[in-house]
N, C-alpha and C positions, 0 to 999 in steps of 0.2 A: 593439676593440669591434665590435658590427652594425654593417651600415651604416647610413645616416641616417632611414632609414625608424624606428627610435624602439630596439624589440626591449630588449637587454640596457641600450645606454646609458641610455634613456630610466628603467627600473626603478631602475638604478645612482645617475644623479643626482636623483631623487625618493627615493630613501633619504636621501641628503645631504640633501637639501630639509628631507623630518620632522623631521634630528635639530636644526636649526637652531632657535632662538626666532623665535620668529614678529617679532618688529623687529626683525630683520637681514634683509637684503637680498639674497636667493639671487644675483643676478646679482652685485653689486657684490662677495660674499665669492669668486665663481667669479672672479671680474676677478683680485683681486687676487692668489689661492693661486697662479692659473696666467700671470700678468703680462703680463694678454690687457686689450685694450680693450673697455668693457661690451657693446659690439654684437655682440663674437665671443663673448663668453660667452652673449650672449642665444640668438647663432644655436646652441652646442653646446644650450642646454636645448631648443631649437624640435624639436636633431636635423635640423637643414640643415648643420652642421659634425663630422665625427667626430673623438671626440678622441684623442687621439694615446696611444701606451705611455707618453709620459713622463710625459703629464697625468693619465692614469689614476693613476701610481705618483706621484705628488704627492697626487692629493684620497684615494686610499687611507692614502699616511702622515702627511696633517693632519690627518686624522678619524678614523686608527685601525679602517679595517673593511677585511673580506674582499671578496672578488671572487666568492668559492666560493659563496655563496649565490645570483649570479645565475646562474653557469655552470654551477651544477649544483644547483638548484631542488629537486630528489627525492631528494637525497644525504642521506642516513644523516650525513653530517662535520657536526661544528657546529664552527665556528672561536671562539675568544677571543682576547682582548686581556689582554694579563699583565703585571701589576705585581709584580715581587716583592722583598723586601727583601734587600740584599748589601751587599757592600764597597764597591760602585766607584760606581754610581749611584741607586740609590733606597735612601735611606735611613730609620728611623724615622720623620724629621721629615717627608721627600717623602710616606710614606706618610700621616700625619696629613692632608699639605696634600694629598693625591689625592682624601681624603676629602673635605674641604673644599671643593673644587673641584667635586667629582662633586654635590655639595647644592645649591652656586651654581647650578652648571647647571640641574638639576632645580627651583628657584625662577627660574628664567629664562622656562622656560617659560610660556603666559599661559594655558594649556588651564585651564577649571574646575574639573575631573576629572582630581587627581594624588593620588597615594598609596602610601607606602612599607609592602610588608609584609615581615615583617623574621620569618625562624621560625633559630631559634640555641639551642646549650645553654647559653651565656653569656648574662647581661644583654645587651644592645645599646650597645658601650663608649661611646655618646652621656652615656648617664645619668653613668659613673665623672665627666666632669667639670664637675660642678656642683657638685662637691668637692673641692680641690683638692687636700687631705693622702692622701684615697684615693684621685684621678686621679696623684700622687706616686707610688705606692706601684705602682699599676697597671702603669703605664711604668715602673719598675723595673725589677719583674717578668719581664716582657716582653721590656724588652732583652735581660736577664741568661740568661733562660730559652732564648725563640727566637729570638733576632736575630743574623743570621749579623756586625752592628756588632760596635766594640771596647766591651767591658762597659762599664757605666755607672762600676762600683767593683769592687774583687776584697778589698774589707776589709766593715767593717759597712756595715750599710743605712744610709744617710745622705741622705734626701731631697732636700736643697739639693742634692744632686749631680746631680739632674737637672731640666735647662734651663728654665728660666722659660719661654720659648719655645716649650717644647713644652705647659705647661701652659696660657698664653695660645692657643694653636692649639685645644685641646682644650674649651676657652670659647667660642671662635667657633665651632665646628661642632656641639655643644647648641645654643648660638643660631639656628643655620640651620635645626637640626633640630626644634626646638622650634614651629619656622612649619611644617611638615608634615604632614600628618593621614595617622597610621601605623595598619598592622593589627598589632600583635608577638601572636607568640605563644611563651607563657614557660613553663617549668618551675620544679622546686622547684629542679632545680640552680641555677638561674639566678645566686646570691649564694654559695651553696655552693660555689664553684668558687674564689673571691674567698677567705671564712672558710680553705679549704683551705689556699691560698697564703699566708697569717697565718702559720698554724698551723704550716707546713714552714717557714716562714725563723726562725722564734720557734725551734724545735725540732732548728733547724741552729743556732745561738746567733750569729745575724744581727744582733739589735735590740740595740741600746747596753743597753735594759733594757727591764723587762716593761710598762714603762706604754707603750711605742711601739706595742708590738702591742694593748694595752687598747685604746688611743685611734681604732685601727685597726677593731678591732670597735665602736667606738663609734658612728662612719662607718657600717659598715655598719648598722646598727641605725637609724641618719637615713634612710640613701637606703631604707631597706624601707620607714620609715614614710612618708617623702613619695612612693613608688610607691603607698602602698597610699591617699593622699590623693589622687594622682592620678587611679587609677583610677576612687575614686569619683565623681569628678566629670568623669570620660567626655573632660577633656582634658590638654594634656601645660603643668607648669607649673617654671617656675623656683623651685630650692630658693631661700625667703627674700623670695618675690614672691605677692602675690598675684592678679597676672594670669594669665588664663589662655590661653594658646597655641592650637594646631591643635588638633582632634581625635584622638584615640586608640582604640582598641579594644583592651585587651588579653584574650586568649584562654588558658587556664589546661589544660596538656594535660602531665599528668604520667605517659602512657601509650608515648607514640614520641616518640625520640631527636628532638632537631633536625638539623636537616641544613647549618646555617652559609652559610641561603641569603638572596638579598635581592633583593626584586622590585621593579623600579617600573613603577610604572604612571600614564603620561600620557596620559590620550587615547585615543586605541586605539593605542597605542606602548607597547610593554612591552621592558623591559631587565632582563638577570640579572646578580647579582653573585655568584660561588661564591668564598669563601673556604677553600682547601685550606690544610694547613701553618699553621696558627694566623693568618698577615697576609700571605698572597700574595694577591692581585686578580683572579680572572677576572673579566674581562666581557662579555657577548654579546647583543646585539639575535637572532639567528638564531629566526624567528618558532616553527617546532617545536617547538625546544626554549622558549623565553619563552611556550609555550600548554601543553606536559606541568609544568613547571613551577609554573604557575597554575592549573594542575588539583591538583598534589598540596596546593600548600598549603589551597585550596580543599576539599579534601577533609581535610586535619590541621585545620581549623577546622570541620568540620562534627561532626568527633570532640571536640572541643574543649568546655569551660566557659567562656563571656565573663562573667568578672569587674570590668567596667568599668561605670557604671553601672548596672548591677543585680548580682543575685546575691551580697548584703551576706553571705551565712554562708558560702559558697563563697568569697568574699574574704576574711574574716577570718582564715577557717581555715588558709588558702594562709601569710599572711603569720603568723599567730601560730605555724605550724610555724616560719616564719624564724626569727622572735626567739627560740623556742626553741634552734633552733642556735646563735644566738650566742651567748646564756647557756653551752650546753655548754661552748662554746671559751675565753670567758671564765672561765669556771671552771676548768676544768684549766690556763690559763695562772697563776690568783692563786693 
């Protein structure tokens, strides 16, 4: 690091500083990572102590961030942080709990001003589970499809076969999410993508029989109409509840692809999630990129119809295309 005069370390642990909730204790979390007494931690934040290569390489891999952005400020590089799913150690369920995890954090924070904008050609998989026959079906899916895990099943689709566990996971992170005030912005694909996946496992003769996949479309035909009750009432609610959650805005842009991005925004703190490969995790604070970013989706929303409390024909029409799809599929299944 500079020397004590401030320069590089000073910038360095003032990053650390932002990513922390405000009730935790910079010096006491420094004490402990680096198994230093609070006054020598006090003295590295003063910058009267420089801190060492090994310290550096500890607060870098408890906190999961680069260096490159203070050592080279002007650089073109944007660094991540990568989750992705394998044999050996991050699996399905870790991915579930990553999510999980990443929403804790984000509800940790006490800033006023937080908010997830979410722009995807899928649903946003928070909604699949407030159902649990089609968060079931979901995770199947998923394994079976991209998950470099050992399949769920190599015979029929048989929903008990996968983990309660995973579907309990998948309940608490709606919940978390549910406390959130999101921008999404959604397409027709959005459910379409779901119907599709019906349709190929029905059509590969997966389902014990044809009422599995009815049942399945029947699901979706729920989550469209409680999206489409949510939207009208401008916030996000639990299928079965009549409470209503955080804020929402959904934005209706049937024009440009999504791009399987996920912004948050706390504060003047902004963090990106790029999901490549169907459920790999980038992630990246690197301020350049978290400001073109927030420009584009900025810009896909001003292209946009906000179908959330207002715009009642521009909504209906959205979702009564849905249900017409799933009549389609439903009928060529009976």
């Amino acid at each position: 690091m500079q020397s004590p005069s401030g320069g590089i370390q000073s910038a360095f642990l003032e990053h650390i500083k932002k990513n922390l909730p405000k009730n935790v204790s910079f010096a006491d979390e420094l004490a402990e990572i680096l198994a230093i007494s609070r006054d020598s931690a006090y003295r590295r934040i003063r910058g009267e102590t420089v801190l060492s290569l090994d310290e550096v390489q500890a607060l870098t891999n408890h906190f999961k961030i680069s260096l490159d952005a203070f050592l080279s400020p002007a650089s073109d590089q944007v660094t991540f942080q990568l989750k992705a799913i394998n044999q050996k150690d991050f699996s399905f369920e870790k991915w579930l709990i990553s999510i999980l995890e990443y929403l804790d954090l984000f509800n940790s924070f006490k800033e006023t001003q937080k908010e997830i904008v979410f722009d995807s050609k899928d649903l946003p998989v928070f909604y699949y589970f407030q159902f649990p026959r089609l968060a079931a079906f979901k995770i199947y899916f998923w394994k079976n499809s991209f998950s470099m895990e050992t399949k769920v099943t190599s015979g029929k689709y048989d929903s008990s076969q996968v983990g309660k566990n995973l579907i309990a996971l998948g309940e608490k992170i709606w919940e978390r999410y549910s406390q959130i005030p999101s921008t999404e912005i959604i397409r027709y694909e959005m459910l379409i993508v779901t119907l599709r996946q019906i349709e190929y496992l029905y059509e590969s003769g997966m389902f014990m029989d044809k009422q599995e996949a009815i049942n399945l479309c029947d699901d979706c035909s729920l989550l469209a109409t409680h999206l489409q009750h949510q939207a009208k009432l401008g916030s996000k609610v639990t299928y079965g509840s009549n409470d209503p959650g955080a804020k929402v805005l959904m934005y209706l842009n049937d024009v440009l692809i999504g791009g399987n991005t996920i912004l948050f925004r706390i504060g003047e703190k902004r963090i990106v999630f790029v999901t490549p490969n169907n459920f790999d995790i980038l992630r990246t604070d690197h301020l350049p990129f978290c400001q073109l970013t927030e420009e584009h989706t900025s810009n896909l929303i001003n292209k946009s119809v906000l179908i959330s409390g207002t715009a009642e024909k521009e909504r209906n029409r959205f979702f009564n295309r849905i249900e017409e799809r799933i009549r389609e599929i439903k009928t060529r299944i009976t």
